[in-house]
TIDOGU-535783 format. One record per atom (N, C-alpha, C): x, y, z; chain; residue number from 1; atom name. Coordinates in steps of 0.1 Angstrom, whole numbers, padded with zeros to 4 digits. Last residue first. Example, Ala and Ser with C-alpha at 12.3 -4.5 7.8 and 13.67 -1.06 7.14 Angstrom:
<<0128; -0022; 0071>; 'A'; 2; 'N'> <<0137; -0011; 0071>; 'A'; 2; 'CA'> <<0129; 0000; 0079>; 'A'; 2; 'C'> <<0132; -0057; 0078>; 'A'; 1; 'N'> <<0123; -0045; 0078>; 'A'; 1; 'CA'> <<0132; -0033; 0078>; 'A'; 1; 'C'> 
//
This chain:
<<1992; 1294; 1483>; 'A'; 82; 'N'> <<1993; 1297; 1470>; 'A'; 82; 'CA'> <<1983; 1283; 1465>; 'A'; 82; 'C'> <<1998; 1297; 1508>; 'A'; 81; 'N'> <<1982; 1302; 1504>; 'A'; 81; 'CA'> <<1981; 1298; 1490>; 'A'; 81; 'C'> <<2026; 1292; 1513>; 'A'; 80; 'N'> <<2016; 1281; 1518>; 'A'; 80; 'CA'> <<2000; 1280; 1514>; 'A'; 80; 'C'> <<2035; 1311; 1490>; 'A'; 79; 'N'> <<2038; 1299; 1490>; 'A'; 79; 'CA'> <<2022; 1293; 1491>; 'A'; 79; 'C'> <<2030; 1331; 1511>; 'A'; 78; 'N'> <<2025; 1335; 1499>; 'A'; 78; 'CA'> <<2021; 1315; 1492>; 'A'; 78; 'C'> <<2045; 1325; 1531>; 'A'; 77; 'N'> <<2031; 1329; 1534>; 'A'; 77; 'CA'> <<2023; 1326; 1520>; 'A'; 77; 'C'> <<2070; 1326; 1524>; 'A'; 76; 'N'> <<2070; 1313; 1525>; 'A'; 76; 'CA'> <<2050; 1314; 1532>; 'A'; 76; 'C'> <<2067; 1356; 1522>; 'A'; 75; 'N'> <<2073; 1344; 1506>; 'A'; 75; 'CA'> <<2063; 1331; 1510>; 'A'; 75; 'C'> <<2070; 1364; 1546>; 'A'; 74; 'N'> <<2060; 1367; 1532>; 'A'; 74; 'CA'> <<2060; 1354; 1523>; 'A'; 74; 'C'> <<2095; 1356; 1555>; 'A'; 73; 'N'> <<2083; 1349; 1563>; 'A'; 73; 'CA'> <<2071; 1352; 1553>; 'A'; 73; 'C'> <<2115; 1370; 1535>; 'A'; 72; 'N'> <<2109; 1355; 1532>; 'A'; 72; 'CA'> <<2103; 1350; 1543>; 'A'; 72; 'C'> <<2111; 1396; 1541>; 'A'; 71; 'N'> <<2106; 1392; 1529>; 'A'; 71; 'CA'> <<2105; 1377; 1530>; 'A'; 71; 'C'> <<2119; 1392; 1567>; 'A'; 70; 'N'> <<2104; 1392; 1567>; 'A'; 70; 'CA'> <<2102; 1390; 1551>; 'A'; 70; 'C'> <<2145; 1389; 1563>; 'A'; 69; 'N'> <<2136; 1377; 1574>; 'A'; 69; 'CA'> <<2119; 1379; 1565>; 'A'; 69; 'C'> <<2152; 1400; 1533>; 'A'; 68; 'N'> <<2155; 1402; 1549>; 'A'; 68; 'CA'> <<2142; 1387; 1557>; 'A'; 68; 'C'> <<2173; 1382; 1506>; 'A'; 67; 'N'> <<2161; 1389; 1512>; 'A'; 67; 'CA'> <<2158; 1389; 1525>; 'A'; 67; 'C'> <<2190; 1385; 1478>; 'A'; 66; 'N'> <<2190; 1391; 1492>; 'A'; 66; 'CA'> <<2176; 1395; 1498>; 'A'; 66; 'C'> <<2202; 1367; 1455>; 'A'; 65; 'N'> <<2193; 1369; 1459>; 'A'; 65; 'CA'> <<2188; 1372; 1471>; 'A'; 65; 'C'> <<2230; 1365; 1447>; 'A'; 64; 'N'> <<2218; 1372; 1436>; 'A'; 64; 'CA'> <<2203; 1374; 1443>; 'A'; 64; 'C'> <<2241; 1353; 1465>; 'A'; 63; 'N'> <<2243; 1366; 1470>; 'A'; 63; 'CA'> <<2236; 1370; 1458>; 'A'; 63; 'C'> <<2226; 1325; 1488>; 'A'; 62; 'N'> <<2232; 1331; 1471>; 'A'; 62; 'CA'> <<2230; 1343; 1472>; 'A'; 62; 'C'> <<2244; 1311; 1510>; 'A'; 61; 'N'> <<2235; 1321; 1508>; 'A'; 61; 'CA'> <<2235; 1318; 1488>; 'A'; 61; 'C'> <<2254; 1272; 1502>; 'A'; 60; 'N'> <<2257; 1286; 1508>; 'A'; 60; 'CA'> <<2244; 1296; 1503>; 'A'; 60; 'C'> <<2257; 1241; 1501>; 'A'; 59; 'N'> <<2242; 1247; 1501>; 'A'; 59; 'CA'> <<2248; 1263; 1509>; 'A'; 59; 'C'> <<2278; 1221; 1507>; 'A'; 58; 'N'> <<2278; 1230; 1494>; 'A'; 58; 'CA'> <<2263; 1239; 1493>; 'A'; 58; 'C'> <<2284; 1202; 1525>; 'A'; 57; 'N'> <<2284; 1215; 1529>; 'A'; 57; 'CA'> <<2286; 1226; 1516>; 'A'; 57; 'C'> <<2281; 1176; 1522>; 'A'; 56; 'N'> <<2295; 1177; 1514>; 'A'; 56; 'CA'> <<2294; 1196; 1520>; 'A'; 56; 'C'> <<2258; 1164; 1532>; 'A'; 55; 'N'> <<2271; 1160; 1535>; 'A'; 55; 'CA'> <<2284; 1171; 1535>; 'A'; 55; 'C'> <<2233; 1182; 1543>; 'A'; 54; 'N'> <<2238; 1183; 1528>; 'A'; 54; 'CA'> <<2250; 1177; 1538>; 'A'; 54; 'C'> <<2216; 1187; 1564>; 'A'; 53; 'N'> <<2214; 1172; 1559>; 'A'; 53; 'CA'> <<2223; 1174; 1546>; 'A'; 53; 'C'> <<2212; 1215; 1566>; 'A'; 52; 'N'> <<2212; 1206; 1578>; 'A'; 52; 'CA'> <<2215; 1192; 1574>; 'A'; 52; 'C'> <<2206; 1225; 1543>; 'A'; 51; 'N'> <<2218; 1228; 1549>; 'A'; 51; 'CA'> <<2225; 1216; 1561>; 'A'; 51; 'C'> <<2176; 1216; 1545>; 'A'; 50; 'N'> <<2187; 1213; 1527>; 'A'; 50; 'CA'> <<2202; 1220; 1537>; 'A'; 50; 'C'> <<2168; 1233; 1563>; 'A'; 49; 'N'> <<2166; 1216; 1566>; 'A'; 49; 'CA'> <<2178; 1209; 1553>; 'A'; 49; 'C'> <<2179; 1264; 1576>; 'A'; 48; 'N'> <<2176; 1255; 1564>; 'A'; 48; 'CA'> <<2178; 1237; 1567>; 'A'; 48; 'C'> <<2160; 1264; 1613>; 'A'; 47; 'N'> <<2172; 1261; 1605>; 'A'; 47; 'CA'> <<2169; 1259; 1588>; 'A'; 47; 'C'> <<2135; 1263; 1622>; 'A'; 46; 'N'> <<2145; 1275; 1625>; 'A'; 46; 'CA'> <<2158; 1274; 1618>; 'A'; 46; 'C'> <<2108; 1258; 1597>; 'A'; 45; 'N'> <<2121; 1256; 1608>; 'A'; 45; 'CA'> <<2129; 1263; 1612>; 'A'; 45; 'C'> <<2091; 1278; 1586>; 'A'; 44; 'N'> <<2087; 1259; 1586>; 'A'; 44; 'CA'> <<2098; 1254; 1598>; 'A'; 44; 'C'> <<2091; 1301; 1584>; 'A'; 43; 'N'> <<2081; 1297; 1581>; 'A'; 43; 'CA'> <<2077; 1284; 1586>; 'A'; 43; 'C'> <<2123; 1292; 1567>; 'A'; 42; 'N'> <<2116; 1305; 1574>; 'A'; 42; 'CA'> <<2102; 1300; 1573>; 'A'; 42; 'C'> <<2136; 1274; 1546>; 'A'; 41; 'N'> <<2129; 1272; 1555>; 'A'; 41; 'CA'> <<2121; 1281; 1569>; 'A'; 41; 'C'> <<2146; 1299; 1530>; 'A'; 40; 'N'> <<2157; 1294; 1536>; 'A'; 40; 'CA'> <<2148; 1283; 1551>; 'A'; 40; 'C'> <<2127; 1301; 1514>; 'A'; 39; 'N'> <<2124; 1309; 1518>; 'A'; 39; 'CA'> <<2136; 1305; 1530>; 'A'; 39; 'C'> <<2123; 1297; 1480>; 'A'; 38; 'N'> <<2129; 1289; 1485>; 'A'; 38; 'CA'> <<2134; 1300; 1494>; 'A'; 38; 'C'> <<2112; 1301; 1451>; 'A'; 37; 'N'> <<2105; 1292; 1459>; 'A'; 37; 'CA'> <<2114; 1291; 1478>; 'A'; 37; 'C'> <<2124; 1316; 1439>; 'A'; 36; 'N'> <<2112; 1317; 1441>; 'A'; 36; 'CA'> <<2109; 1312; 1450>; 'A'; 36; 'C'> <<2149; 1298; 1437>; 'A'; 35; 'N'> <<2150; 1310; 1446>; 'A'; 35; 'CA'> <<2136; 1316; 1447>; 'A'; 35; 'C'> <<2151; 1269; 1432>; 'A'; 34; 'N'> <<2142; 1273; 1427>; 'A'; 34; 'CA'> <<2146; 1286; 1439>; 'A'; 34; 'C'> <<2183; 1248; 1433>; 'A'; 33; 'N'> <<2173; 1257; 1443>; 'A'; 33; 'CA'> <<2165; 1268; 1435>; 'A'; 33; 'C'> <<2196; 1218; 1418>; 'A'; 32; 'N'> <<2192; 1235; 1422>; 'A'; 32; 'CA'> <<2181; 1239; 1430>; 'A'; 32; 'C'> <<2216; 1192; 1421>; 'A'; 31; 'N'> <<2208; 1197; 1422>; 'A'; 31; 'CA'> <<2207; 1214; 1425>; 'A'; 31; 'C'> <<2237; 1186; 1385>; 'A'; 30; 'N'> <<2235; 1192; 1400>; 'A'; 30; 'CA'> <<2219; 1191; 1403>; 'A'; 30; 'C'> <<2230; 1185; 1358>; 'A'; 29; 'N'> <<2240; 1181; 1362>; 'A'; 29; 'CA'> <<2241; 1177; 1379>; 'A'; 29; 'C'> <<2200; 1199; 1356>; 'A'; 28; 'N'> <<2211; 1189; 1342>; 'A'; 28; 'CA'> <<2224; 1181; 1345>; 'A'; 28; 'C'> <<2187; 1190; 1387>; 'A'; 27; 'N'> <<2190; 1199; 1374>; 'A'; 27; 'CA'> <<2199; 1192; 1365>; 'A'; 27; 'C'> <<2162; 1185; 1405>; 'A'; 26; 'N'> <<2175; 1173; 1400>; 'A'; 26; 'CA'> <<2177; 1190; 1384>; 'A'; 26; 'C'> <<2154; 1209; 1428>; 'A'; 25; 'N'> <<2151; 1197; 1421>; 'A'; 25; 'CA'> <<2159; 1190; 1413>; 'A'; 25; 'C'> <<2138; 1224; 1455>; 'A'; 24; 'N'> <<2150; 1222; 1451>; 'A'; 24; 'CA'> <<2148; 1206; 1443>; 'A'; 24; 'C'> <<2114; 1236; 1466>; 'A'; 23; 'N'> <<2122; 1247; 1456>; 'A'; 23; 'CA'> <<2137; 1237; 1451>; 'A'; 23; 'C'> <<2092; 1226; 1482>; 'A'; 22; 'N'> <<2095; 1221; 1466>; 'A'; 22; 'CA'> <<2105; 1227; 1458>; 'A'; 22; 'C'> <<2089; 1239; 1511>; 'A'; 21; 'N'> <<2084; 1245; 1499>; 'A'; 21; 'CA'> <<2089; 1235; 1483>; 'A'; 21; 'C'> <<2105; 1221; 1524>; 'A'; 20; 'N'> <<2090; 1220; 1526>; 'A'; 20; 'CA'> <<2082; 1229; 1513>; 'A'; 20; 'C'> <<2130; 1200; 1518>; 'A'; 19; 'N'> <<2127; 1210; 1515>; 'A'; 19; 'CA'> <<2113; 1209; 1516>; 'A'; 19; 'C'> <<2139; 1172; 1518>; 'A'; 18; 'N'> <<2137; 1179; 1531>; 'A'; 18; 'CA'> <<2133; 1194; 1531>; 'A'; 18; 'C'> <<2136; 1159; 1488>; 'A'; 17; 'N'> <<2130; 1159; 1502>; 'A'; 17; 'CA'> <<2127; 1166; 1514>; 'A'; 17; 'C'> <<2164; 1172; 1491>; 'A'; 16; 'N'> <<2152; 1175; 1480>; 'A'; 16; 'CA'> <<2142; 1171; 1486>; 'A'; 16; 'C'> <<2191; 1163; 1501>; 'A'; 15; 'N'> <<2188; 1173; 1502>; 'A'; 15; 'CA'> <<2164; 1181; 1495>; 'A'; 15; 'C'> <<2195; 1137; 1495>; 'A'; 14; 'N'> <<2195; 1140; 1505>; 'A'; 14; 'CA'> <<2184; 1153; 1508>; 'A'; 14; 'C'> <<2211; 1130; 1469>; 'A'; 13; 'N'> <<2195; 1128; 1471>; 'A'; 13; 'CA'> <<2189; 1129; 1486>; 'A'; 13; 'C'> <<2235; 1133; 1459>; 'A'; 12; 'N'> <<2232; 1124; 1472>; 'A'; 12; 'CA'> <<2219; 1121; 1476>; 'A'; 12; 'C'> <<2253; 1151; 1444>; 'A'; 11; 'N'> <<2240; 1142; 1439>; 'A'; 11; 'CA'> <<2234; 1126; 1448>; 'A'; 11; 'C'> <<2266; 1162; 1452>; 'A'; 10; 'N'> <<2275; 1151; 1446>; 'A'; 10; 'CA'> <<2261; 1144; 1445>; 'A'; 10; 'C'> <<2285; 1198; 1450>; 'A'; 9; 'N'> <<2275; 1186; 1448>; 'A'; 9; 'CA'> <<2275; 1175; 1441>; 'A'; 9; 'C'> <<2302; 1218; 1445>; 'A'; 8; 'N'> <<2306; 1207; 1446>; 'A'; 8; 'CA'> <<2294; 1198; 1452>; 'A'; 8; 'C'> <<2283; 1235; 1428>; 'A'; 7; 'N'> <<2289; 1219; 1418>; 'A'; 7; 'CA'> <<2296; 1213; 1429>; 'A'; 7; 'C'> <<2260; 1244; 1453>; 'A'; 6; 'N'> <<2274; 1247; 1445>; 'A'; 6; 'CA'> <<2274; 1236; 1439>; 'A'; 6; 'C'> <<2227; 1256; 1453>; 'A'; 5; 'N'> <<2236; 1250; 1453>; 'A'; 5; 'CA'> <<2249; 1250; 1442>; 'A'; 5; 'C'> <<2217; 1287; 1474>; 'A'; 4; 'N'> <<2216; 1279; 1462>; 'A'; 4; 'CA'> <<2230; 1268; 1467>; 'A'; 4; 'C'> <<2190; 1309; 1488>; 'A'; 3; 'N'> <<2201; 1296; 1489>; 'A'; 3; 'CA'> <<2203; 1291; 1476>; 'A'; 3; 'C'> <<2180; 1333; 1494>; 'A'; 2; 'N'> <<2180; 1323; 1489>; 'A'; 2; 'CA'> <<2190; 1316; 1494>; 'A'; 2; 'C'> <<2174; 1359; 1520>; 'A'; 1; 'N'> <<2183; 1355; 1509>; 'A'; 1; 'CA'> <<2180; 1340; 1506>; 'A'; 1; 'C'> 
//
């Protein structure tokens, strides 16, 4: 499953950096999570790194986007070949 971000984001500049795939970027208001891109760090850490370092604790699953371990050990395969 993805991840995305909530409004209550406060535009800390924390989070975008620590992302190894690039999936999360300055949006019109907020930052967002590119769900293509964005393999909950699977692949790279045992933890999401954008969860781990978000202050305000606004980086939850996104329930539009449900994917098991291995779809996103794929993903984050696909990604690194890409």
């Amino acid at each position: 499953m993805a991840l995305m971000i909530t409004d209550e984001c406060i535009n800390c500049d924390v989070c975008e950096p620590e992302c190894p795939n690039g999936a999360i970027s300055q949006g019109d208001e907020i930052y967002v999570i590119d769900p293509s891109l964005c393999t909950e760090c699977v692949g790279h850490y045992d933890t999401p790194q954008c969860v781990d370092v978000c202050p305000v604790d606004c980086i939850p699953h996104d329930p539009e986007h449900e994917e098991s371990q291995e779809e996103l050990l794929a993903k984050a395969e696909r990604i690194k070949n890409a």
